[in-house]
mmCIF file as Biopython writes it, N, C-alpha, C and O atoms, coordinates in Angstrom:
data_model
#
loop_
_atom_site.group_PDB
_atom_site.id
_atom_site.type_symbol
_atom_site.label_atom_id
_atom_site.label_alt_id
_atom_site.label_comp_id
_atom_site.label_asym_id
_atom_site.label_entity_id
_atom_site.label_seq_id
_atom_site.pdbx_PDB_ins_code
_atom_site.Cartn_x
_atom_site.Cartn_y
_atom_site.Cartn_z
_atom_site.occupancy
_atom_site.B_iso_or_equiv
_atom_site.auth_seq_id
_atom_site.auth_asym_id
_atom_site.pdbx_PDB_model_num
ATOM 1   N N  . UNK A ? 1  ? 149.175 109.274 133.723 1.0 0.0 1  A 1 
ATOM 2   C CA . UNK A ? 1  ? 147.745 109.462 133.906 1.0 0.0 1  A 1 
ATOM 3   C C  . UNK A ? 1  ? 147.296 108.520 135.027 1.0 0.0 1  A 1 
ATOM 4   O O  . UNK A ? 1  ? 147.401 107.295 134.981 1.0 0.0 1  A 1 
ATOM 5   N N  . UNK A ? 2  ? 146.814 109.190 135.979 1.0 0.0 2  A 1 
ATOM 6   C CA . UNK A ? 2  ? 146.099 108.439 137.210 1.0 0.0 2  A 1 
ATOM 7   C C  . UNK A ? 2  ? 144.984 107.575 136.941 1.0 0.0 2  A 1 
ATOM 8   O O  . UNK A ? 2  ? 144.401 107.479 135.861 1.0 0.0 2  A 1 
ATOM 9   N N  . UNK A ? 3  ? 144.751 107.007 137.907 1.0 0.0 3  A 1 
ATOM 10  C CA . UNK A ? 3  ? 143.611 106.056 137.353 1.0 0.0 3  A 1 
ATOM 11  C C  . UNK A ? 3  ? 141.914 106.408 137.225 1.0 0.0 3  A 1 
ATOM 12  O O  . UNK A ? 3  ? 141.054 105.642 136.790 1.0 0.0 3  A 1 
ATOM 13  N N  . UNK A ? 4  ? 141.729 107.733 137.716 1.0 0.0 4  A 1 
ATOM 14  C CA . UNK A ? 4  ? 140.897 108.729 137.718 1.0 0.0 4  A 1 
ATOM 15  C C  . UNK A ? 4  ? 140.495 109.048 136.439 1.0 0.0 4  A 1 
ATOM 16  O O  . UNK A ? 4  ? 139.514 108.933 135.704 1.0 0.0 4  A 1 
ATOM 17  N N  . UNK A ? 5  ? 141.402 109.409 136.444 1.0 0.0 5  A 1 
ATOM 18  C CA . UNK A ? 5  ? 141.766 110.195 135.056 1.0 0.0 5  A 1 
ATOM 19  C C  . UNK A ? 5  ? 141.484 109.474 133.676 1.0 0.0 5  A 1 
ATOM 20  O O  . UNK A ? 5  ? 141.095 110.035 132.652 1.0 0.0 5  A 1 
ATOM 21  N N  . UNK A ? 6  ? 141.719 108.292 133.819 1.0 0.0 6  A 1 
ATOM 22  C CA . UNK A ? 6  ? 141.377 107.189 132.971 1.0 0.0 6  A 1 
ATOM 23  C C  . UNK A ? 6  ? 140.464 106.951 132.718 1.0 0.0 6  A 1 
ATOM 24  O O  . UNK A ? 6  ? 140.036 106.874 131.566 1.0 0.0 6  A 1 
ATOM 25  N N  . UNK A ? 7  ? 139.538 106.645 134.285 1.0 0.0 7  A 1 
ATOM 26  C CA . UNK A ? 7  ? 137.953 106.364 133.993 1.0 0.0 7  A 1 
ATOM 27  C C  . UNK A ? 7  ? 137.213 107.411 133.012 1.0 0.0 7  A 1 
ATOM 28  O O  . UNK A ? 7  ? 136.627 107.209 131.948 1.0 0.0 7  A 1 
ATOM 29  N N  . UNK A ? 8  ? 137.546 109.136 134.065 1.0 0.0 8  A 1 
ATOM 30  C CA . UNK A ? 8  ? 137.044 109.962 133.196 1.0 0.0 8  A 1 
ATOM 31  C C  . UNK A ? 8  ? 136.819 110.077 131.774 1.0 0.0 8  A 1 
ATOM 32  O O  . UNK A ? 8  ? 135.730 110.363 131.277 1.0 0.0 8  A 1 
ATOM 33  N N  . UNK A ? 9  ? 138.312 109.753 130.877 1.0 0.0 9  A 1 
ATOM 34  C CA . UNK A ? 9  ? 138.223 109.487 129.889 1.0 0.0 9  A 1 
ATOM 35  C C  . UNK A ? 9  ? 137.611 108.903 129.179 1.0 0.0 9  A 1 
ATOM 36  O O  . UNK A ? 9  ? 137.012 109.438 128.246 1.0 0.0 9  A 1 
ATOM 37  N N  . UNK A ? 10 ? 137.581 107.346 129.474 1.0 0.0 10 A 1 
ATOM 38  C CA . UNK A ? 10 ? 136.691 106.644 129.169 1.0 0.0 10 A 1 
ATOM 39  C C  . UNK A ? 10 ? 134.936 106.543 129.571 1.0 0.0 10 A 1 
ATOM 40  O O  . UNK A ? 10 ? 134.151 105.668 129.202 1.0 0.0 10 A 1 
ATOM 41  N N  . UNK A ? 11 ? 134.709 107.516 130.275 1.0 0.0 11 A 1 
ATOM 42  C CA . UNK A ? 11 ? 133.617 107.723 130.314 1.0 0.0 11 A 1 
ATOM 43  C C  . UNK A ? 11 ? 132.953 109.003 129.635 1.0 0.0 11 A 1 
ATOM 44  O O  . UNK A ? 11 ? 131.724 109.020 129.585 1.0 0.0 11 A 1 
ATOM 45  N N  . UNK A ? 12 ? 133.700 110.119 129.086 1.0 0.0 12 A 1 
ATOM 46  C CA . UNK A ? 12 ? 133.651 110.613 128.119 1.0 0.0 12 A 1 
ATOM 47  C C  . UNK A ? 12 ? 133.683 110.229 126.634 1.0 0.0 12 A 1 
ATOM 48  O O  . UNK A ? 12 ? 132.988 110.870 125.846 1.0 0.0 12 A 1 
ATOM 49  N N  . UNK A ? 13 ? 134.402 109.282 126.239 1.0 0.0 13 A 1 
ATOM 50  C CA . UNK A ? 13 ? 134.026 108.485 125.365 1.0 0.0 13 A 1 
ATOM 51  C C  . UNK A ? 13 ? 132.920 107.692 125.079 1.0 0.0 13 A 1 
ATOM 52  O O  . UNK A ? 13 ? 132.402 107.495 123.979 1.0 0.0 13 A 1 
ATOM 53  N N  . UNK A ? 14 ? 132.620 107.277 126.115 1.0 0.0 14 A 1 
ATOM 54  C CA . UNK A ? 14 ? 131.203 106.623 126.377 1.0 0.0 14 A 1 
ATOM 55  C C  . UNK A ? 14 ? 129.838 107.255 126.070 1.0 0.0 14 A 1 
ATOM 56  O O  . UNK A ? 14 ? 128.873 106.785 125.468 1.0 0.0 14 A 1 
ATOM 57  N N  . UNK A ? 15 ? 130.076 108.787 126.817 1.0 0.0 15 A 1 
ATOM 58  C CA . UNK A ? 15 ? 129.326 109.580 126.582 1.0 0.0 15 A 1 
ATOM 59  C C  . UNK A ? 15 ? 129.241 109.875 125.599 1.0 0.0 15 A 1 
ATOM 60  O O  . UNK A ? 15 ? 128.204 110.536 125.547 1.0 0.0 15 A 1 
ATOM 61  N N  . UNK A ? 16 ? 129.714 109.828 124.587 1.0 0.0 16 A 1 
ATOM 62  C CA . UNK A ? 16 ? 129.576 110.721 122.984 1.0 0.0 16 A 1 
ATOM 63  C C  . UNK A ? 16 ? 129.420 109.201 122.158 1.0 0.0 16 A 1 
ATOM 64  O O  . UNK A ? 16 ? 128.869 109.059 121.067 1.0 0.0 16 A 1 
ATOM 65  N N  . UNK A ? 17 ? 129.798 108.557 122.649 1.0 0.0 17 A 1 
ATOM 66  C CA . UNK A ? 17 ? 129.462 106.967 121.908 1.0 0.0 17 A 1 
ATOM 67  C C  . UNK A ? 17 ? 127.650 106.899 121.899 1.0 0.0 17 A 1 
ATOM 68  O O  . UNK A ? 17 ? 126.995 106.577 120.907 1.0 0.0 17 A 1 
ATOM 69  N N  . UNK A ? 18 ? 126.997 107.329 123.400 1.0 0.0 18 A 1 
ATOM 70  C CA . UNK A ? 18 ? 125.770 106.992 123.420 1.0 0.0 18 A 1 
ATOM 71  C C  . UNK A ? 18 ? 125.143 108.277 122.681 1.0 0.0 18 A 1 
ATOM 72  O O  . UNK A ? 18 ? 123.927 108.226 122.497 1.0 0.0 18 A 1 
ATOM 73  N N  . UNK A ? 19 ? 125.634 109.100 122.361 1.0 0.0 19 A 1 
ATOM 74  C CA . UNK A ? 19 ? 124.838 110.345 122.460 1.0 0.0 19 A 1 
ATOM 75  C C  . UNK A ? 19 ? 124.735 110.218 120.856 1.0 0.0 19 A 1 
ATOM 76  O O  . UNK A ? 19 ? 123.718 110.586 120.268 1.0 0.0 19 A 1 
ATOM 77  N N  . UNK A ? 20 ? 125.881 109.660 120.162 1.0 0.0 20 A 1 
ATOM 78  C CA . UNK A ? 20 ? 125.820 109.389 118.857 1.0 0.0 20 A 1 
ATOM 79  C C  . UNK A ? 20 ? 124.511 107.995 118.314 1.0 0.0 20 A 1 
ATOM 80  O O  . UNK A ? 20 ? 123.575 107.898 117.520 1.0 0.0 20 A 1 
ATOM 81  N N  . UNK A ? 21 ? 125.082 107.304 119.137 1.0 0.0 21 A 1 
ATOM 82  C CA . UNK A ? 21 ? 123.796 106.324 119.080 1.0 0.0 21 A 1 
ATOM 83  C C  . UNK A ? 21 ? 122.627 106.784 119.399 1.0 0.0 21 A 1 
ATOM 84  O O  . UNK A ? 21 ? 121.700 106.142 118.906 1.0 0.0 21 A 1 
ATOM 85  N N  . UNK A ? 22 ? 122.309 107.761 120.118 1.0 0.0 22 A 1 
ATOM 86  C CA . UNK A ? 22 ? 120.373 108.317 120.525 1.0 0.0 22 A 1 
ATOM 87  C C  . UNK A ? 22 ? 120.322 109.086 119.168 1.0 0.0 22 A 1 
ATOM 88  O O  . UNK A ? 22 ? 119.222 108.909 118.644 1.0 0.0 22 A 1 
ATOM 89  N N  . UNK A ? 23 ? 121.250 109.984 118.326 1.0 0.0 23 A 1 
ATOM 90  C CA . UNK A ? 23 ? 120.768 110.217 117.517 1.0 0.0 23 A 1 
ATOM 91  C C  . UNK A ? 23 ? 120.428 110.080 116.484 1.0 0.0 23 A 1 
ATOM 92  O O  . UNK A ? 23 ? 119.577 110.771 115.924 1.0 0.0 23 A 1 
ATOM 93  N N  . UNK A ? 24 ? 121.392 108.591 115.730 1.0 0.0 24 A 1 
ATOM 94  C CA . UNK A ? 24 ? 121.227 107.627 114.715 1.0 0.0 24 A 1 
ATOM 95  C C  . UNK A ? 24 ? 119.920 106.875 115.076 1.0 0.0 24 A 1 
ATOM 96  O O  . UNK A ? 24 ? 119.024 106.669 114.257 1.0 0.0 24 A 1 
ATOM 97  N N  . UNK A ? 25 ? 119.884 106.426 116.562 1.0 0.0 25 A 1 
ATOM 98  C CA . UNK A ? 25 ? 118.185 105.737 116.594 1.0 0.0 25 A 1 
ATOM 99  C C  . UNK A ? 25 ? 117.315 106.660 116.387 1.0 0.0 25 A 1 
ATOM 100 O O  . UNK A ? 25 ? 116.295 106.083 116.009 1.0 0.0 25 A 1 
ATOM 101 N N  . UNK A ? 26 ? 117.136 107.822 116.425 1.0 0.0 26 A 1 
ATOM 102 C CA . UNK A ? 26 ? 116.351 109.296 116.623 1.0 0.0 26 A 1 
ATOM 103 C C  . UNK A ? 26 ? 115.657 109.135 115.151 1.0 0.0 26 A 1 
ATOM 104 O O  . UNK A ? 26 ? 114.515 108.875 114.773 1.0 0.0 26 A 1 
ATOM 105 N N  . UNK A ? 27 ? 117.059 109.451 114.421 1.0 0.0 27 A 1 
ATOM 106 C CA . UNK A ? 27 ? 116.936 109.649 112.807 1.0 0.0 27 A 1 
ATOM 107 C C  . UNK A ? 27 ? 115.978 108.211 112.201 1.0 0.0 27 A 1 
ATOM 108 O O  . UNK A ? 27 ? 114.940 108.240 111.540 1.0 0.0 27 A 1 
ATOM 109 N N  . UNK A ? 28 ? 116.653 107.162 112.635 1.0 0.0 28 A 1 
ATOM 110 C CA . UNK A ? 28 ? 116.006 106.052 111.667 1.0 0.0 28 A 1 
ATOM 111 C C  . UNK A ? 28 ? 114.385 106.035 112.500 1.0 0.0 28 A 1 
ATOM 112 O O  . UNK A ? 28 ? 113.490 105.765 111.700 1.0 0.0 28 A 1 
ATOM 113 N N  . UNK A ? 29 ? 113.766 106.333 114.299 1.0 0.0 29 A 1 
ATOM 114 C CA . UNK A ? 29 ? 112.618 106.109 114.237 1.0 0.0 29 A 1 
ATOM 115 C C  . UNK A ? 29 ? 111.996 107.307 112.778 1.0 0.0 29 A 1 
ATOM 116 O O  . UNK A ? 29 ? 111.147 106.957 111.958 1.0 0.0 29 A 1 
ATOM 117 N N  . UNK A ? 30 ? 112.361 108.044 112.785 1.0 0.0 30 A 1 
ATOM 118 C CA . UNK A ? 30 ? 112.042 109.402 112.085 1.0 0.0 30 A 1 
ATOM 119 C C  . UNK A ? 30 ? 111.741 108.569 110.136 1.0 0.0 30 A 1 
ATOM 120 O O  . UNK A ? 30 ? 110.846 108.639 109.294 1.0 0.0 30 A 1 
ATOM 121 N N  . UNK A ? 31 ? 112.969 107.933 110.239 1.0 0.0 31 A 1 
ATOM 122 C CA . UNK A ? 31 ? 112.785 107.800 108.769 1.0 0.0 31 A 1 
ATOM 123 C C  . UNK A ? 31 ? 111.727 106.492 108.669 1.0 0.0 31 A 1 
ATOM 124 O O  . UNK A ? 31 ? 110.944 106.224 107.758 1.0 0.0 31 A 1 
ATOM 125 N N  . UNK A ? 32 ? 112.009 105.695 110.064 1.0 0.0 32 A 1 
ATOM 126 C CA . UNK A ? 32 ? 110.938 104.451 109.783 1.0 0.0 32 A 1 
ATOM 127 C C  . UNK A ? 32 ? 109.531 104.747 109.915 1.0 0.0 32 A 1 
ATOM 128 O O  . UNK A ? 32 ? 108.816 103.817 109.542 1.0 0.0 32 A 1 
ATOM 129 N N  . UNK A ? 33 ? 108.941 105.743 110.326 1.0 0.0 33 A 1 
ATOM 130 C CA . UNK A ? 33 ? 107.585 106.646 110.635 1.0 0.0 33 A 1 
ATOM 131 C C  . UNK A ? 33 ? 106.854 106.871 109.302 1.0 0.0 33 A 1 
ATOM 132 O O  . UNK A ? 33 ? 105.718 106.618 108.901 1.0 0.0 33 A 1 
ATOM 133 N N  . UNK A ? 34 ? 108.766 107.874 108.377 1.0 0.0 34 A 1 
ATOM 134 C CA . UNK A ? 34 ? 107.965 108.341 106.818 1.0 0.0 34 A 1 
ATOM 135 C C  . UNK A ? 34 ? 107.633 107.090 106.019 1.0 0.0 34 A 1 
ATOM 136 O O  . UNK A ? 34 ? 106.726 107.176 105.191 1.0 0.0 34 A 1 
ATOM 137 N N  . UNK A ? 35 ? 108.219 106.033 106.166 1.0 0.0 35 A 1 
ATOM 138 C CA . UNK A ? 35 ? 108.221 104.894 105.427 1.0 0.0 35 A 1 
ATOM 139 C C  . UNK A ? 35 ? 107.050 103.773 105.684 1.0 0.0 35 A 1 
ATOM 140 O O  . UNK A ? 35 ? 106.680 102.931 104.866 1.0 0.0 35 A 1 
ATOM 141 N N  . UNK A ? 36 ? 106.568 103.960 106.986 1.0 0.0 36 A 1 
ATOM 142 C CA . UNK A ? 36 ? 105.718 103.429 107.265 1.0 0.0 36 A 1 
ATOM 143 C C  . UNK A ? 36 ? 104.536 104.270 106.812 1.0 0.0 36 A 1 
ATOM 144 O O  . UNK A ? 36 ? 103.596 103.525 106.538 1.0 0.0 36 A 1 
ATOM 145 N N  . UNK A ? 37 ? 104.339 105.138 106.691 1.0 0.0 37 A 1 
ATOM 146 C CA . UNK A ? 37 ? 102.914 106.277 106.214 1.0 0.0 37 A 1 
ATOM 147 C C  . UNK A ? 37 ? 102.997 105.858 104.781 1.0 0.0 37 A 1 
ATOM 148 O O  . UNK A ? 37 ? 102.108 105.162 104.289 1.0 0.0 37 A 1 
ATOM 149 N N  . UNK A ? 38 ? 104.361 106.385 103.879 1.0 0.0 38 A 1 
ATOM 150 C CA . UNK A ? 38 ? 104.040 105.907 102.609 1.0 0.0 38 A 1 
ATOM 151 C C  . UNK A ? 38 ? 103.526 104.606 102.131 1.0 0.0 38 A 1 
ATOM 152 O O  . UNK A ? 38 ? 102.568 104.553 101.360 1.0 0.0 38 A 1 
ATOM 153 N N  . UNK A ? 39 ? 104.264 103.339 102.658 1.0 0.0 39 A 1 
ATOM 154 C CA . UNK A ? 39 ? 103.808 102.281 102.605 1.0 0.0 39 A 1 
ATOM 155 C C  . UNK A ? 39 ? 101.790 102.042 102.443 1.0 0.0 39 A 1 
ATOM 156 O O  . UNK A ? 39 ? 101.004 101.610 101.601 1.0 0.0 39 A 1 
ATOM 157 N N  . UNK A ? 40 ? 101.739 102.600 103.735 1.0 0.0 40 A 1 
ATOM 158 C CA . UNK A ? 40 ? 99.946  102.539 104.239 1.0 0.0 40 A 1 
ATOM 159 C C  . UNK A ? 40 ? 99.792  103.359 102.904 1.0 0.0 40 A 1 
ATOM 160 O O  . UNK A ? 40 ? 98.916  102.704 102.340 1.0 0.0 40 A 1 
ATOM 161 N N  . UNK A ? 41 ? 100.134 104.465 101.996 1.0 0.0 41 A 1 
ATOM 162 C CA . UNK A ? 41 ? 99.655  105.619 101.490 1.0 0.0 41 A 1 
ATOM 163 C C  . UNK A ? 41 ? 99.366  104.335 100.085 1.0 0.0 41 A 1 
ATOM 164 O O  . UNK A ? 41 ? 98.307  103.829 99.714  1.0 0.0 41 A 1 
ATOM 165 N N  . UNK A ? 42 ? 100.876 104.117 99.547  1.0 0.0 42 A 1 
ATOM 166 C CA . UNK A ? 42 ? 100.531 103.216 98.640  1.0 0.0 42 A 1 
ATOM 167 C C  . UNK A ? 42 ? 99.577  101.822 98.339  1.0 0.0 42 A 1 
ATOM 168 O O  . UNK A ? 42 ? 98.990  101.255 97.418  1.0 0.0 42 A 1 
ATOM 169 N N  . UNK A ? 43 ? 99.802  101.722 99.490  1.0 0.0 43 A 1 
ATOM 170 C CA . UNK A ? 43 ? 98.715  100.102 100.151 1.0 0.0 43 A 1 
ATOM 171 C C  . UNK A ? 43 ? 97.290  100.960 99.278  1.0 0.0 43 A 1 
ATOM 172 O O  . UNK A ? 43 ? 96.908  100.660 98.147  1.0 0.0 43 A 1 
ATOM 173 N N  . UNK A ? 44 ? 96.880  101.710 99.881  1.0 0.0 44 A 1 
ATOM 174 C CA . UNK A ? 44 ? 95.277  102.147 99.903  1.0 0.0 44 A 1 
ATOM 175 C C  . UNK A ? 44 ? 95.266  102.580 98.225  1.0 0.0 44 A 1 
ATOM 176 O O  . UNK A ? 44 ? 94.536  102.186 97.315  1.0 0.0 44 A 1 
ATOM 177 N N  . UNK A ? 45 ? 96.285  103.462 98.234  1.0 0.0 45 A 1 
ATOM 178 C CA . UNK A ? 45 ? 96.019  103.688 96.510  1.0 0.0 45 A 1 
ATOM 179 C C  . UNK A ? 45 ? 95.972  102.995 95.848  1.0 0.0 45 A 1 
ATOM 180 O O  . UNK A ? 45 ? 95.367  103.220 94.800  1.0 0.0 45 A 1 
ATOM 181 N N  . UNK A ? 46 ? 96.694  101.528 96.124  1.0 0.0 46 A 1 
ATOM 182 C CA . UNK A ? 46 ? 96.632  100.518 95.246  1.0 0.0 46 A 1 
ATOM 183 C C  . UNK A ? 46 ? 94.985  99.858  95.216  1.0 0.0 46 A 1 
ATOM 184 O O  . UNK A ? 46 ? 94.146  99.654  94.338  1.0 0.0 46 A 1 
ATOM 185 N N  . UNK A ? 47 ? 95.070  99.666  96.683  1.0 0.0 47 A 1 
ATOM 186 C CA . UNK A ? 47 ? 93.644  98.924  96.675  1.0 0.0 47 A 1 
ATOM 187 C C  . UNK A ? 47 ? 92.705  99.559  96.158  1.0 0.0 47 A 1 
ATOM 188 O O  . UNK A ? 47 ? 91.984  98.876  95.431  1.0 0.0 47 A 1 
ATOM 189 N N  . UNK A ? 48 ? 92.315  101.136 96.313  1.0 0.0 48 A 1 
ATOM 190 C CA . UNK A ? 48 ? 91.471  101.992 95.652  1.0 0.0 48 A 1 
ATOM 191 C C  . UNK A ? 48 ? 91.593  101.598 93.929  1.0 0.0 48 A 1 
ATOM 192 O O  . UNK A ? 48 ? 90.547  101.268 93.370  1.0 0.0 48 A 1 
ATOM 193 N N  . UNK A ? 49 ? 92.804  101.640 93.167  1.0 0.0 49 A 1 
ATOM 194 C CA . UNK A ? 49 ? 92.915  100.813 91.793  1.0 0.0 49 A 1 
ATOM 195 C C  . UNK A ? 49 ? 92.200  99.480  91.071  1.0 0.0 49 A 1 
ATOM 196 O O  . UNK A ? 49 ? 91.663  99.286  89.980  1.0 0.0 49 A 1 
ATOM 197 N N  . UNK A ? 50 ? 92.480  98.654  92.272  1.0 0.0 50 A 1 
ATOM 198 C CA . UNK A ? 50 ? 92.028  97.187  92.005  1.0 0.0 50 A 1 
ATOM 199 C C  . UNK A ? 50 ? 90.349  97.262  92.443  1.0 0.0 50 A 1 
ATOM 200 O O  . UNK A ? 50 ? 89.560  96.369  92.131  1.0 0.0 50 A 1 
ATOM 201 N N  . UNK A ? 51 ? 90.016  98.312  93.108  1.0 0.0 51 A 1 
ATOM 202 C CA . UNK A ? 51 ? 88.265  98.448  93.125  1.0 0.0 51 A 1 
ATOM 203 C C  . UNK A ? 51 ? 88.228  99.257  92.327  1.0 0.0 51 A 1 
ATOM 204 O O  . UNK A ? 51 ? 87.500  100.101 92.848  1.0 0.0 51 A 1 
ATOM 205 N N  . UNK A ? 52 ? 88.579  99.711  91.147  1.0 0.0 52 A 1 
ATOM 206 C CA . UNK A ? 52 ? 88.005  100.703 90.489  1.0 0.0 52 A 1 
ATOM 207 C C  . UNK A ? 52 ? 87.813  99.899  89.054  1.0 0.0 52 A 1 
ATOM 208 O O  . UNK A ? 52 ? 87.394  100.247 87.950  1.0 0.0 52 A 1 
ATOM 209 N N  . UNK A ? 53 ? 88.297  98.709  89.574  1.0 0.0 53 A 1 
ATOM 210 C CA . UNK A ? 53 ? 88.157  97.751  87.969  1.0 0.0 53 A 1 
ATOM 211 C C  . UNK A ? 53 ? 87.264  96.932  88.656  1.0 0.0 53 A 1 
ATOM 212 O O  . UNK A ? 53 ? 87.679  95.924  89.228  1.0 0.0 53 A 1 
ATOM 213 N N  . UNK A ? 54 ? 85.928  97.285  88.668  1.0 0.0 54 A 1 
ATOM 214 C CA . UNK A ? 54 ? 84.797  96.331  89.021  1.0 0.0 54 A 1 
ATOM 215 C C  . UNK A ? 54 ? 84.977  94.868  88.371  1.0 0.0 54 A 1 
ATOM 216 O O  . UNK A ? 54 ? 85.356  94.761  87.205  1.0 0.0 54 A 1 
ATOM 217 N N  . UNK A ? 55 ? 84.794  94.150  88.885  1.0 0.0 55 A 1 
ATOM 218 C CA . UNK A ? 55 ? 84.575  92.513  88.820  1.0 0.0 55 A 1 
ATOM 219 C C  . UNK A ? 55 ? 85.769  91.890  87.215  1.0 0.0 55 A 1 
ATOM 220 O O  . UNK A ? 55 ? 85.533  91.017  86.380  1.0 0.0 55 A 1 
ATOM 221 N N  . UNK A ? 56 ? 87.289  93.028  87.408  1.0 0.0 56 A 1 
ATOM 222 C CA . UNK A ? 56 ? 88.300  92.330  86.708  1.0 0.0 56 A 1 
ATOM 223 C C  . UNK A ? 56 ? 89.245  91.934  87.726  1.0 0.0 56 A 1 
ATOM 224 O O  . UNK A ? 56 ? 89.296  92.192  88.929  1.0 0.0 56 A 1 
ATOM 225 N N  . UNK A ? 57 ? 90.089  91.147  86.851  1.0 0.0 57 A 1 
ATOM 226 C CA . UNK A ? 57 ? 91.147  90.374  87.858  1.0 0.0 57 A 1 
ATOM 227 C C  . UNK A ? 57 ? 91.987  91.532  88.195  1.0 0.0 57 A 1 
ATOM 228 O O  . UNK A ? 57 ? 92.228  92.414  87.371  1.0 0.0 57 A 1 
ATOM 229 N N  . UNK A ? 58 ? 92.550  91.538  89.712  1.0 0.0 58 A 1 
ATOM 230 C CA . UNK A ? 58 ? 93.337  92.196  90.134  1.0 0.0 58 A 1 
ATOM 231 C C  . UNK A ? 58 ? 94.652  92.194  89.371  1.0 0.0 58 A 1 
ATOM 232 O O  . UNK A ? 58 ? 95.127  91.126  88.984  1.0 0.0 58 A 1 
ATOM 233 N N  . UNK A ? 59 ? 95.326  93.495  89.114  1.0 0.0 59 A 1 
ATOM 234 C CA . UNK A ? 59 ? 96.575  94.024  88.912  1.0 0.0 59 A 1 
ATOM 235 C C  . UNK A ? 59 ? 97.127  92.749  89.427  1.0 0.0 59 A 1 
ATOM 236 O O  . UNK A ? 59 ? 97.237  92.000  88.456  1.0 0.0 59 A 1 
ATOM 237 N N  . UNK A ? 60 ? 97.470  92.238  90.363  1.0 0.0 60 A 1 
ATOM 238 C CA . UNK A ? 60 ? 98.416  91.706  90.995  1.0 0.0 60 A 1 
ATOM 239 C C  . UNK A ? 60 ? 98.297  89.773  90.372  1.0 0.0 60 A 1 
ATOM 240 O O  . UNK A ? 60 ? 99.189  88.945  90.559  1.0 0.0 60 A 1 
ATOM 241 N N  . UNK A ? 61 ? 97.004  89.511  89.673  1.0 0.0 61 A 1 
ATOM 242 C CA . UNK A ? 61 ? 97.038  88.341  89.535  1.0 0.0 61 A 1 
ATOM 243 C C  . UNK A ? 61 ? 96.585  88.216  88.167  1.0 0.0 61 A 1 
ATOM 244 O O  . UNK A ? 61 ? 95.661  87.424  87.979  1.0 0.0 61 A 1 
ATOM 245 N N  . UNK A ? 62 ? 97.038  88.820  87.213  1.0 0.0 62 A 1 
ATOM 246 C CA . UNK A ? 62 ? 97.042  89.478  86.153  1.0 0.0 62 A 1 
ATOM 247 C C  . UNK A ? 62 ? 98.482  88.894  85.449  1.0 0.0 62 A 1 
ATOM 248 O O  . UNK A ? 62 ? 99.549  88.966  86.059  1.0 0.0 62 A 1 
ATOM 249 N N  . UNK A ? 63 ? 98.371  88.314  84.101  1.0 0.0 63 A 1 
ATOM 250 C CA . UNK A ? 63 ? 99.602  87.929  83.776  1.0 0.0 63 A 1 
ATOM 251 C C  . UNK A ? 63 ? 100.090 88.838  82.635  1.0 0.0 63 A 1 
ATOM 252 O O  . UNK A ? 63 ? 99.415  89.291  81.710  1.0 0.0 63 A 1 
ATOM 253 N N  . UNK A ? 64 ? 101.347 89.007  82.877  1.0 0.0 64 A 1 
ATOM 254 C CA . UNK A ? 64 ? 102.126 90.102  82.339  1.0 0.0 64 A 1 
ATOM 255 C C  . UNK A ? 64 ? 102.154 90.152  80.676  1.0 0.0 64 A 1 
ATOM 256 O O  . UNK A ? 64 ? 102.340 89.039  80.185  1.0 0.0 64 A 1 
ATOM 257 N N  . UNK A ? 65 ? 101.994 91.297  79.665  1.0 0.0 65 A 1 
ATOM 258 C CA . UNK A ? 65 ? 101.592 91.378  78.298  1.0 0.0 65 A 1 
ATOM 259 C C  . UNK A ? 65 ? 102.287 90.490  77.503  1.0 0.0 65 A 1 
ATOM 260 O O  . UNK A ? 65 ? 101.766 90.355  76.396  1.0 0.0 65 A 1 
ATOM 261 N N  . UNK A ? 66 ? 103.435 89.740  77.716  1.0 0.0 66 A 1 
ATOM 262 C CA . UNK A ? 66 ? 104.209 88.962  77.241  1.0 0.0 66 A 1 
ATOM 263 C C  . UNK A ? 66 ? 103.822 87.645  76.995  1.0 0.0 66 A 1 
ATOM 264 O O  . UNK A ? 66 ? 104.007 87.051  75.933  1.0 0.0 66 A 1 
ATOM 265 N N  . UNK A ? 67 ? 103.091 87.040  78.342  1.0 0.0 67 A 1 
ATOM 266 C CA . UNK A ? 67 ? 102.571 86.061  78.096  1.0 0.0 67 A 1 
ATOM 267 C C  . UNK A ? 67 ? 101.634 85.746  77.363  1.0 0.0 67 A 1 
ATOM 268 O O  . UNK A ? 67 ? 101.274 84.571  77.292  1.0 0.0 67 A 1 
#
């Protein structure tokens, strides 16, 4: 194998190395998008909760039935 021939190779490799990587980054912006919406989704529902108990202590600073 010439030394041509070599590069080629290895630059075909290269090529499918990156092309695999654009689509693993592709996928995770994709999944970090849904995760970020739910997050915000739960944030608000929660907070909508903790105002719906007028002037009680928040869920969150609330000590657990055990204690």
């Amino acid at each position: 194998m010439n030394q041509i021939e070599a590069l080629e190779e290895r630059i075909a490799h290269l090529t499918r190395a990156v092309d695999d990587l654009s689509d693993i980054v592709a996928r995770q912006s994709r999944d970090l998008d849904r995760l970020l919406r739910l997050t915000q989704l739960l944030a608000e529902r929660e907070a909508e909760r903790e105002g719906d108990g007028a002037g009680s202590i928040p869920l969150a600073d609330q000590k657990p039935p055990h204690w």
